[in-house]
C-alpha positions as CSV (number, residue, x, y, z in Angstrom):
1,X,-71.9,57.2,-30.4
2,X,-75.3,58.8,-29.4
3,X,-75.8,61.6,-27.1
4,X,-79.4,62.3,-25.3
5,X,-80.0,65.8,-23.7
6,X,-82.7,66.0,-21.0
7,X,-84.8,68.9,-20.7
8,X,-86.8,68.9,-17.3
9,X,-89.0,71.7,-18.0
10,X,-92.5,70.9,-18.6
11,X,-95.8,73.9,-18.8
12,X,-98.1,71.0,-16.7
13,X,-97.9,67.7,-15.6
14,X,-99.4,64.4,-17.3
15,X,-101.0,62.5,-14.9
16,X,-98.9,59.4,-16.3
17,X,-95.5,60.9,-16.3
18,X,-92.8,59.6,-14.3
19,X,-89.8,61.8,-15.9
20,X,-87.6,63.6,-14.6
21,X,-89.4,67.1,-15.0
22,X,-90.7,70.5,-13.4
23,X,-93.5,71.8,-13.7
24,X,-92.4,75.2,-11.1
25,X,-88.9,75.9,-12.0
26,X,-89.0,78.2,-14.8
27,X,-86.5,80.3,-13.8
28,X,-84.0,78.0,-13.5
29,X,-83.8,77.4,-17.1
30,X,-80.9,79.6,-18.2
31,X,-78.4,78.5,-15.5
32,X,-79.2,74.9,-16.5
33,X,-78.9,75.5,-20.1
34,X,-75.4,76.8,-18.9
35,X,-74.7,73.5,-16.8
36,X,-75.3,71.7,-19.7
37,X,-72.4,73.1,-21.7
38,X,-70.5,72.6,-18.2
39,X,-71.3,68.8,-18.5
40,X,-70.8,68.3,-22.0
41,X,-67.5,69.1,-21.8
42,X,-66.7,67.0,-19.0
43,X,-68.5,64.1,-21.4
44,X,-66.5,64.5,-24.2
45,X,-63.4,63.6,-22.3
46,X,-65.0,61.0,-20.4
47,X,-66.2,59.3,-23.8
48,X,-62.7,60.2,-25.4
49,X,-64.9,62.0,-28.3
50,X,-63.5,62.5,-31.7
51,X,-64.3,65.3,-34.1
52,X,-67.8,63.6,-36.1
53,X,-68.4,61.1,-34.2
54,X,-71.8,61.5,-32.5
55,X,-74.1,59.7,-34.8
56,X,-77.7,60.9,-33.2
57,X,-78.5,63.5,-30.9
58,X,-81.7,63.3,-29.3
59,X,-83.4,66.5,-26.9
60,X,-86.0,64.8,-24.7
61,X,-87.7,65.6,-21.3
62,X,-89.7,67.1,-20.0
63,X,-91.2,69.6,-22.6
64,X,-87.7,71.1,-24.9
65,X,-90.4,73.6,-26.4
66,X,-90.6,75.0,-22.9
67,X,-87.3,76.2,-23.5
68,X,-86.2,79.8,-26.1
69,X,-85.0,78.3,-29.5
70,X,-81.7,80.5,-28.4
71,X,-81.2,78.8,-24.9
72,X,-79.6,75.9,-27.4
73,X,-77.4,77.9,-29.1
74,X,-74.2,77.9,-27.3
75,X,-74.6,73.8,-27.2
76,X,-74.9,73.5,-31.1
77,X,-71.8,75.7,-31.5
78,X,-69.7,73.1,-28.7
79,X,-71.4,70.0,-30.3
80,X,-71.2,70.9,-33.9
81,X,-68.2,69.9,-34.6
82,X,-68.4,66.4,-32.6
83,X,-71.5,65.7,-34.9
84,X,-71.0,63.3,-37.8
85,X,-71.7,64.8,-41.3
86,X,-75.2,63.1,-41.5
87,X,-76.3,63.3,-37.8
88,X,-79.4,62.4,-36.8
89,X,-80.7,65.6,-34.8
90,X,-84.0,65.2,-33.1
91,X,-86.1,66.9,-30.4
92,X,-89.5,66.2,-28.7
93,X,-92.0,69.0,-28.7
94,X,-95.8,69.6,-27.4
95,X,-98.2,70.8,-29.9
96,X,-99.1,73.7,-27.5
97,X,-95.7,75.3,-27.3
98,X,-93.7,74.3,-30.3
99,X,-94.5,77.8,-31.9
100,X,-93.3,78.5,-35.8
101,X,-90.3,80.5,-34.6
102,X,-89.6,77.9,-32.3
103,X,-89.8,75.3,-34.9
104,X,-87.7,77.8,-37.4
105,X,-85.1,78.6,-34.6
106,X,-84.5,74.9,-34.1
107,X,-84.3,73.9,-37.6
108,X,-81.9,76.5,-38.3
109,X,-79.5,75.2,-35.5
110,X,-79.4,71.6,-37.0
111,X,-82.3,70.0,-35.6
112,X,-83.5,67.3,-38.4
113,X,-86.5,65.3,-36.6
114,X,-88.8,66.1,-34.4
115,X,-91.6,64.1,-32.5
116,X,-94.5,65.4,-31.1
117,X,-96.5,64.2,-27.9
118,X,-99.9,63.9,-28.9
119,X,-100.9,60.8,-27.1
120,X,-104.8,61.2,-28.9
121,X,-107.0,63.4,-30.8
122,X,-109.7,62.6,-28.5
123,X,-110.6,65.8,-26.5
124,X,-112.1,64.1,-23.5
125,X,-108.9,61.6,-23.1
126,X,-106.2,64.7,-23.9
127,X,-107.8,66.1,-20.5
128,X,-107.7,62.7,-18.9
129,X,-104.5,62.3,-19.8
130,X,-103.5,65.9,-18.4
131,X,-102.6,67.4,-21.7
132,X,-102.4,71.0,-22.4
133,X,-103.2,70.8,-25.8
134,X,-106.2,70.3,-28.1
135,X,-106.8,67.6,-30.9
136,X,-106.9,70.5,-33.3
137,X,-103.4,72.0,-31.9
138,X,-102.1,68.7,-32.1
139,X,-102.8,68.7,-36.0
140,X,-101.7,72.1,-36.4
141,X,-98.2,71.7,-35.0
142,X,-97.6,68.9,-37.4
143,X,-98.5,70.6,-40.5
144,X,-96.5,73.9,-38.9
145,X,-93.3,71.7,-38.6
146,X,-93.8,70.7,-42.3
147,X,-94.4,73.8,-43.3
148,X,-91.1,75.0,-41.7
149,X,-89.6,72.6,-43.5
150,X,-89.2,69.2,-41.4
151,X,-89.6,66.3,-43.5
152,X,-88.5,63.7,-40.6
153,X,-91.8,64.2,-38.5
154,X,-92.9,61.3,-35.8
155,X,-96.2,61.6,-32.9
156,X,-96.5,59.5,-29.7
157,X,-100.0,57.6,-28.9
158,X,-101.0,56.4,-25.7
159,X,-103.6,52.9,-25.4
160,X,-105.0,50.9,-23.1
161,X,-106.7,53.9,-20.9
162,X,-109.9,52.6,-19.3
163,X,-111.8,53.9,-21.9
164,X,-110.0,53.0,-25.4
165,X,-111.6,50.4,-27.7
166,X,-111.2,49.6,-31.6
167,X,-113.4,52.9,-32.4
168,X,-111.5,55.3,-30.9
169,X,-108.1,53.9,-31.6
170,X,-109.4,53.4,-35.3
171,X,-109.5,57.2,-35.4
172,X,-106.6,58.2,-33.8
173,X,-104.4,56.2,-36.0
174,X,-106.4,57.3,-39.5
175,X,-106.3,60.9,-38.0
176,X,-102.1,60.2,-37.1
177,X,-102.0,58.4,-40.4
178,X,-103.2,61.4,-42.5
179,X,-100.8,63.7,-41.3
180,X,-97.4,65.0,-43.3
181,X,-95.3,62.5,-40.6
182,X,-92.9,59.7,-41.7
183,X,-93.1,57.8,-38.2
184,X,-95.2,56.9,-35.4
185,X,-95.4,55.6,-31.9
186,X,-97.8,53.8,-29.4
187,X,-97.1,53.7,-26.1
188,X,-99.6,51.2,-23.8
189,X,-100.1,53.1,-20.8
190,X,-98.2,52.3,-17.6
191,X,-99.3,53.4,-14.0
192,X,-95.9,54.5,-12.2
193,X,-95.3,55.1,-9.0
194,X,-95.6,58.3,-7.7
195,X,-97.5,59.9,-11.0
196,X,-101.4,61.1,-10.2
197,X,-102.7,57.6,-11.8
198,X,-100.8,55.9,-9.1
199,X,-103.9,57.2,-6.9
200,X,-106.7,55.5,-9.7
201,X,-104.2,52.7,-10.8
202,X,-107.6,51.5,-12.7
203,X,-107.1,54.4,-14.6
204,X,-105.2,51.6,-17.1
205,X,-107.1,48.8,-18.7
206,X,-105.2,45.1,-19.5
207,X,-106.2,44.7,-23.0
208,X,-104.0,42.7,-25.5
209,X,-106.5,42.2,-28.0
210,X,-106.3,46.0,-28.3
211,X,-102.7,46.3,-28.1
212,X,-102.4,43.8,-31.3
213,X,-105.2,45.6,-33.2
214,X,-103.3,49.1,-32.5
215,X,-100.2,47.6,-34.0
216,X,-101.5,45.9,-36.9
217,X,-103.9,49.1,-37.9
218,X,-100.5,51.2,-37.5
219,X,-98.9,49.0,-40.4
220,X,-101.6,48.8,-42.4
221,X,-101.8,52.3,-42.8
222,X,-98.2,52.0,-44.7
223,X,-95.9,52.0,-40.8
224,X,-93.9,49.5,-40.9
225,X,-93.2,48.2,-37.1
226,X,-90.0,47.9,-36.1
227,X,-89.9,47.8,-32.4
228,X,-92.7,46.7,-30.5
229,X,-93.7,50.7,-29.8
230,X,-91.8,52.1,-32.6
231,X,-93.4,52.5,-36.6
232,X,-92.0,54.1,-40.1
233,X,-89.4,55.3,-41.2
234,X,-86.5,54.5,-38.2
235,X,-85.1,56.4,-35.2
236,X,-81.6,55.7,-35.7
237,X,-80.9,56.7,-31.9
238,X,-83.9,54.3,-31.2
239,X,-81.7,51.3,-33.0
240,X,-78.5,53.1,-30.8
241,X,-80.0,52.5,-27.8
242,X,-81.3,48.9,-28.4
243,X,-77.8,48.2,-30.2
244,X,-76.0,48.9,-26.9
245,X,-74.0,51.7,-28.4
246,X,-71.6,53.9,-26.3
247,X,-73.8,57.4,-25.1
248,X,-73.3,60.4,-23.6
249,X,-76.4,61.6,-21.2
250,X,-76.6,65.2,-20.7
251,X,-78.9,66.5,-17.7
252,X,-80.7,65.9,-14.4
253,X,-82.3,62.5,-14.7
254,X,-80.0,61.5,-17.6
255,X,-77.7,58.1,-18.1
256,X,-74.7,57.7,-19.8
257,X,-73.5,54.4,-21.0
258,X,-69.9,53.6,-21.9
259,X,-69.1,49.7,-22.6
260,X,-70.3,48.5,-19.1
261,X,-70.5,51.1,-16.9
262,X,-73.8,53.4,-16.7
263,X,-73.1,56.9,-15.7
264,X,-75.9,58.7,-13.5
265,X,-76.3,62.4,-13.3
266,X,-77.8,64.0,-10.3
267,X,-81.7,63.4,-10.6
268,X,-82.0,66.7,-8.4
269,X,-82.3,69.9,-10.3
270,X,-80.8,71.9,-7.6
271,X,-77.8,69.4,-6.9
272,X,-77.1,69.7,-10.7
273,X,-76.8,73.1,-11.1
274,X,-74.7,73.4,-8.2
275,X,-72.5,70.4,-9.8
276,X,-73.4,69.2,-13.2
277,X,-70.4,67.0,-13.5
278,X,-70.9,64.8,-10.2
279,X,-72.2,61.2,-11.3
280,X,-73.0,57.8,-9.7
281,X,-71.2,55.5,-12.0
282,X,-73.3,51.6,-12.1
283,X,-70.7,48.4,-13.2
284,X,-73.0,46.0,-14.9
285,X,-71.6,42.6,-15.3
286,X,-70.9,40.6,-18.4
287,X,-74.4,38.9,-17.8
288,X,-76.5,41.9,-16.9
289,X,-75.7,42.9,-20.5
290,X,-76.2,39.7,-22.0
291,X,-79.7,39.6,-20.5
292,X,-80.5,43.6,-21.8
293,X,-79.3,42.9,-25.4
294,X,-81.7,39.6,-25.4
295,X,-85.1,41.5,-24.3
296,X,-84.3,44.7,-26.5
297,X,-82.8,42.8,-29.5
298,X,-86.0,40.3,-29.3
299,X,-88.3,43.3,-29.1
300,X,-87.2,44.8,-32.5
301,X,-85.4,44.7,-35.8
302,X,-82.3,44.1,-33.9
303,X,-82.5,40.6,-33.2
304,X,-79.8,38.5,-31.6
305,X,-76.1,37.8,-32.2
306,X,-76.0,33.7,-31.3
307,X,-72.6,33.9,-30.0
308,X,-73.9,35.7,-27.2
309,X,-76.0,32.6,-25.6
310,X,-74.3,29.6,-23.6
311,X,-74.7,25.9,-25.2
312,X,-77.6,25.4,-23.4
313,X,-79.1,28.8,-24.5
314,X,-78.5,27.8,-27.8
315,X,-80.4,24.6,-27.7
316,X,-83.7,26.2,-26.6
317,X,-82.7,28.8,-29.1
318,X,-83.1,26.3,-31.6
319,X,-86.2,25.0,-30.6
320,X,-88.1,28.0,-31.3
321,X,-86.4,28.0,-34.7
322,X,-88.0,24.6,-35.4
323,X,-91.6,26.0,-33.8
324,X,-91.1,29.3,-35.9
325,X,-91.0,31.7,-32.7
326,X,-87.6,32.8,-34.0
327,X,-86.4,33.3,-37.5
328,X,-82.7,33.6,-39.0
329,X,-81.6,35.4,-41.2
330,X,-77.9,36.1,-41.7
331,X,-76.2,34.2,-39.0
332,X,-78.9,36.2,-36.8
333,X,-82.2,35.4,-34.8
334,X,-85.0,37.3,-35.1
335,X,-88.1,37.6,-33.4
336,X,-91.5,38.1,-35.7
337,X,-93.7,38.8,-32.9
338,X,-92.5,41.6,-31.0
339,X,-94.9,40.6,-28.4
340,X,-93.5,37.7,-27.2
341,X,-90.3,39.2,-26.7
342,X,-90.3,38.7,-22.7
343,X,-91.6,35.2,-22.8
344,X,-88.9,34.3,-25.7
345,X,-86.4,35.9,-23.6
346,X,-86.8,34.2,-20.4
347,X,-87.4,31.1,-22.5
348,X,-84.0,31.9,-24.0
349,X,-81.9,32.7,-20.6
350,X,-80.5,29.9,-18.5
C-alpha cells in the first residue's frame, strides 16, 4: 500500500501549475498539519491498515519546504509504525526553501528521497516559468541534500517552452547530469486551465523531435528511462501508482484509491479544516480500470498482463508483436517506445 500526503502551501505561484496549492494561506499551516493526523486516522481504518504495511510514502504539493521540519512530527510518530521496514519515504522540495536544517530535520524523521523542482538552470526560463529560485540555488540544494546525507536524490525538468531547443536542453541535462542525484524527470509542459499560461497558451511549443532528443540525451548520460517522464534509479511509489496498488491520499486536493473506488478529499482548504474526513467516493467500473492499467502499463516498465484484454483485444495485441510495437517477455507485453503508448493503447482497446 502507498500513501501520498499533499502539502498546499507554496512561497509563489508557477505560471504552469494547476495543483491544488496556496500561495496566501500561511497561517493556516498548523491547523492543517493537525487535520492531517485527523484524516490519517480515519484512513487507516478505511484501508483496514496493518502494522508495516505502507510500502512508499510520498509528501508532495504544493511546496512541503514551505512547511517547519517539526510541523511533520506528530505524523511520523502515527505513521511510523504502519511503515514497512524498508519504506520508501520521499518528499518534494524547492531549492529556495529546502534549508540544511530543513533537510536535517526531515532526514532525521525518516524521510529517504527527496526530489527537487528545478524545472531548468536557465535564469531567463526559471523567471518565465515563475520560479523563485536561481540556477545556482538549484545546484546548491542538491549538493546540500547530499551533504546532509541523502543518497536517493531526483530533480524535475520542464520542455517544450516556446523557447527550448537542442542547446539549451543539452545543458540542462549535462548540468542535471553532473550533479550527486540518482534520478531524473522531464516533464513536457502542459497549458492548464485556469494557470497564468492559460492567458498565452502559446507560451508551449508542439515539438516531438525535442521531446525524443530530451529523452535519449537523459539515457545517455547513464538514466535509464523507465516511464515515459521518469529516469534512474526507480520511484517505487511511481511503479505503485502505475501498478494500481491500494493508496491512502492525505490532504486537500488528495485521492485515495482502494480496489475500485477512488476516494476524494475536500479540494477546499477551508472545507477541510473544518472536516478533514468528508470525501466524495468515485465507483469505477471493471472497464474504466482495464482502460487505466493499459495507458500507464504501456507508458512504462510495467507493461501489460494479457489476461486483461478481450479475444479481440488480444488479436490486435498480437499484431503489434509481429510489427515489433510490443515485446514479451515473461508471459507479459511490453511497450519499447514509451511514446506511442496512447496510440498503442487505443489500438489495443475494443
Amino acid at each position: 500500500m502507498l500513501c501520498y500526503i499533499h502539502i498546499p502551501f507554496c512561497d509563489s505561484k508557477c505560471h504552469y501549475c494547476s495543483f491544488n496549492s496556496y500561495v496566501d494561506r500561511f497561517e493556516t499551516r498548523e491547523r492543517y498539519m493537525q487535520a492531517l493526523l485527523r484524516q490519517l486516522e480515519f484512513e487507516l481504518q478505511r484501508f483496514e491498515a496493518n502494522p508495516g504495511s505502507i510500502d512508499t510514502l510520498f509528501i508532495g504539493g504544493g511546496t512541503p519546504s514551505t512547511v517547519s521540519w517539526e510541523l511533520y512530527a506528530p505524523l511520523f510518530e502515527i505513521l511510523d509504525p504502519w511503515l514497512s521496514p524498508n519504506a520508501e519515504v520521499s518528499t518534494e522540495a524547492n531549492p529556495n526553501s529546502a534549508s540544511g536544517k530543513w533537510l536535517e530535520g526531515m532526514r532525521s524523521l525518516g524521510v529517504n528521497r527527496i526530489s527537487f523542482g528545478v524545472q531548468s538552470f536557465d535564469e531567463g526560463k526559471l523567471r518565465a516559468l515563475g520560479r523563485a529560485h536561481s540556477p545556482r540555488q538549484a545546484i546548491e540544494a542538491v549538493e546540500r541534500a547530499a551533504s546532509c546525507g541523502f543518497q536517493r536524490i531526483s530533480l524535475d525538468l520542464i520542455y517544450n517552452y516556446r523557447s527550448d531547443d537542442r542547446e539549451g536542453m543539452e545543458r540542462d541535462i549535462r548540468t542535471a547530469a553532473q550533479l550527486p542525484i540518482e534520478h531524473l524527470s522531464a516533464y513536457e509542459l502542459t497549458i492548464e486551465k485556469g494557470t497564468l499560461f492559460s492567458r498565452t497558451p502559446e507560451a508551449r511549443q508542439e515539438n516531438d523531435e525535442l521531446a525524443r532528443f530530451v529523452s535519449r540525451r537523459i539515457e545517455e548520460e547513464g538514466f535509464p528511462s523507465y516511464e515515459i517522464s521518469n529516469f534512474g534509479e526507480p520511484c517505487r511509489h511511481n511503479l505503485g501508482y502505475w501498478r494500481l496498488e491500494d493508496y491512502i491520499g492525505l490532504g486537500t486536493g488528495a485521492v485515495g484509491f482502494r480496489k475500485d473506488r477512488r476516494f476524494y478529499p475536500p479540494d477546499s482548504i477551508d472545507a477541510y479544516l473544518e472536516n478533514p474526513t468528508a470525501h466524495r467516493v468515485e465507483e469505477l467500473r471493471h472497464e474504466d480500470l482495464k482502460t487505466e492499467r493499459l495507458f500507464l502499463g504501456l507508458r512504462s516498465v510495467v507493461g501489460i498482463d494479457p489476461s486483461w484484454l478481450s479475444p479481440s483485444e488480444e488479436r490486435r495485441a498480437l499484431v503489434l508483436l509481429e510489427e515489433g510495437k510490443l515485446l514479451e517477455d515473461n508471459g507479459r507485453y511490453f511497450n519499447p517506445d514509451f511514446f506511442l503508448a496512447d496510440e498503442l493503447t487505443l489500438f489495443l482497446l475494443d
